[in-house]
One Martini backbone bead per residue (centre of mass of N, CA, C, O) as a GRO file, in nm:
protein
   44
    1UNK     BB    1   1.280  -0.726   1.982
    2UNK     BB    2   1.516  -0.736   1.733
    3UNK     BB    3   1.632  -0.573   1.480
    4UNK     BB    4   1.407  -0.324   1.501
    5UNK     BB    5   1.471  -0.239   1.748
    6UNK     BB    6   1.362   0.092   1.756
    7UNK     BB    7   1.274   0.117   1.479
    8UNK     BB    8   1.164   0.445   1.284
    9UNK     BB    9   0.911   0.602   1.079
   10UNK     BB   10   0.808   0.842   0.899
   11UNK     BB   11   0.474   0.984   0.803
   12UNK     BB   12   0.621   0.972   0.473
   13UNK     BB   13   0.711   0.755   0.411
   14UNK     BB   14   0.469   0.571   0.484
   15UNK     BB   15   0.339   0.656   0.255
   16UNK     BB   16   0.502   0.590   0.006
   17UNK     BB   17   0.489   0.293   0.070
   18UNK     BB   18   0.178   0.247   0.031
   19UNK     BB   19   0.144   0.397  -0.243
   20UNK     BB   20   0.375   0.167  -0.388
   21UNK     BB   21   0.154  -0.083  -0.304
   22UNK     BB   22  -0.097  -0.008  -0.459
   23UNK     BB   23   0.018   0.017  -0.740
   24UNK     BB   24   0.114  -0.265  -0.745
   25UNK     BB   25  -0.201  -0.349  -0.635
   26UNK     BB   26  -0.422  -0.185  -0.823
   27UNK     BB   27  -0.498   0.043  -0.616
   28UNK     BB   28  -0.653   0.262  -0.437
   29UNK     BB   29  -0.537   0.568  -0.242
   30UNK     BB   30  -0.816   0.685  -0.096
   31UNK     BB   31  -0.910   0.403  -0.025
   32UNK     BB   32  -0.797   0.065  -0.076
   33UNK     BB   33  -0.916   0.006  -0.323
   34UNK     BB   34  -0.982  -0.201  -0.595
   35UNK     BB   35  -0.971  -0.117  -0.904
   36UNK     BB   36  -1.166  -0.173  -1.135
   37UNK     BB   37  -0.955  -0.335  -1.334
   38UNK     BB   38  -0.866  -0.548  -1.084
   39UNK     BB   39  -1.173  -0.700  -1.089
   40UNK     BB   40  -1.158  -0.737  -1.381
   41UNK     BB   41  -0.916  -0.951  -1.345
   42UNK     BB   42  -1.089  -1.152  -1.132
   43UNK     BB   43  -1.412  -1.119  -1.209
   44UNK     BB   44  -1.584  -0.903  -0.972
   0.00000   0.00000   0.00000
């Protein structure tokens, strides 16, 4: 159902999607943890 139904993206599309996701939001890209810098920026 929906607008979407039926697309499909390939597992390398979705890799870059996710990899410019994490630089963005300042995560390590080989764990999805928050880099050291960003836990600085938030006080963690």
């Amino acid at each position: 159902d929906g607008p979407a139904e039926g697309m499909v993206i390939d597992e390398e599309t979705l890799e870059m999607m996710k990899d410019a996701y994490y630089e963005f939001r300042d995560w390590d890209k080989a764990t999805g943890n928050p880099s050291k810098r960003k836990l600085e920026e938030l006080n963690l």
